[in-house]
N, C-alpha and C positions, 0 to 999 in steps of 0.2 A: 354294507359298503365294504369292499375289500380293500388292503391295505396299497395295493398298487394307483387306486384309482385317487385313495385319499395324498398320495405323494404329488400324482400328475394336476390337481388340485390348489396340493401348496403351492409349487413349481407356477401355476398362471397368475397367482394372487401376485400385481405388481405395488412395490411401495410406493407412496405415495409422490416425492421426487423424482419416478420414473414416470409415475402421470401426470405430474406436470412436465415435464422436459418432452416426451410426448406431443402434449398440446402445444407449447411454444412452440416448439419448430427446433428448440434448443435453445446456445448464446448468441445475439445479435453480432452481427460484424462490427456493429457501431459499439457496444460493450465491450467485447474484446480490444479493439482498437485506443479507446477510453483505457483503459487496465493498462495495456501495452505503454501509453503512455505518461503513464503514470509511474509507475515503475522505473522506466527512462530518468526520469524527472529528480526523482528519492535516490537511485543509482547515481544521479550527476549531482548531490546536494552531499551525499554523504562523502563522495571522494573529495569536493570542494571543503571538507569540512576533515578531511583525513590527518593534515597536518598540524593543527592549530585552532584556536576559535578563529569563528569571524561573525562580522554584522552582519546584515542583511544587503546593504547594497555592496558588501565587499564581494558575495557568493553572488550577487546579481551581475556582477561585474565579471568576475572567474568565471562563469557558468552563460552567460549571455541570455540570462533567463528574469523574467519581467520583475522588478522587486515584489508588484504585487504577489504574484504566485508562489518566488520564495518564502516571503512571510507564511502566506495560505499553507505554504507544506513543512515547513518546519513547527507551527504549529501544533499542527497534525503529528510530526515526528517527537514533536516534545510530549504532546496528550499521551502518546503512547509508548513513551521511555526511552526514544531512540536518539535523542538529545536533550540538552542540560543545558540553562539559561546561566549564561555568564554574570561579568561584571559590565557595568554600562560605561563605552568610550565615546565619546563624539556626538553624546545623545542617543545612541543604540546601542540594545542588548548585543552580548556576544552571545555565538551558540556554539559549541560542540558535541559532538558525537560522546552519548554516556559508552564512560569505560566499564567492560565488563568484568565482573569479579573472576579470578583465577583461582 
């Protein structure tokens, strides 16, 4: 086997994320759409939260977004460090945005 043939070779071996994205067809539009909105959502929770703490129906209220969902995504923003559980006012937690170290 000559060394040219062994290149044109490596060159067709596709990885494995390329055969599958292959088979799929790719990202659904409903996927994307889903992500897109998402993101919207975390973008309009964090700004709501940019000045100050707030509860949850405070950012329900600023934001015109369901209390359920708020709770659902700041959850989510808390699991993964992007906000910090207050002190509790009115019967609800506060949340703001964790400050980042300097």
């Amino acid at each position: 086997m000559s060394q040219s043939s062994v290149a044109v070779k490596s060159e067709e071996v596709k990885k494995p994320i390329q055969i599958l994205r292959q088979r799929r067809g790719g990202v659904s539009k409903q996927l994307t759409a889903l992500v897109r909105e998402q993101t919207k959502l975390r973008k309009q929770l964090t700004k709501a939260l940019e000045d100050s703490p707030k509860t949850v129906p405070e950012v329900s209220r600023i934001t015109d977004i369901p209390t359920h969902k708020v709770f659902w995504y700041l959850m989510g923003m808390k699991k993964y460090g992007t906000v910090v559980e207050g002190e509790e006012r009115e019967g609800y937690f506060e949340y703001a945005l964790k400050k980042e170290k300097e």
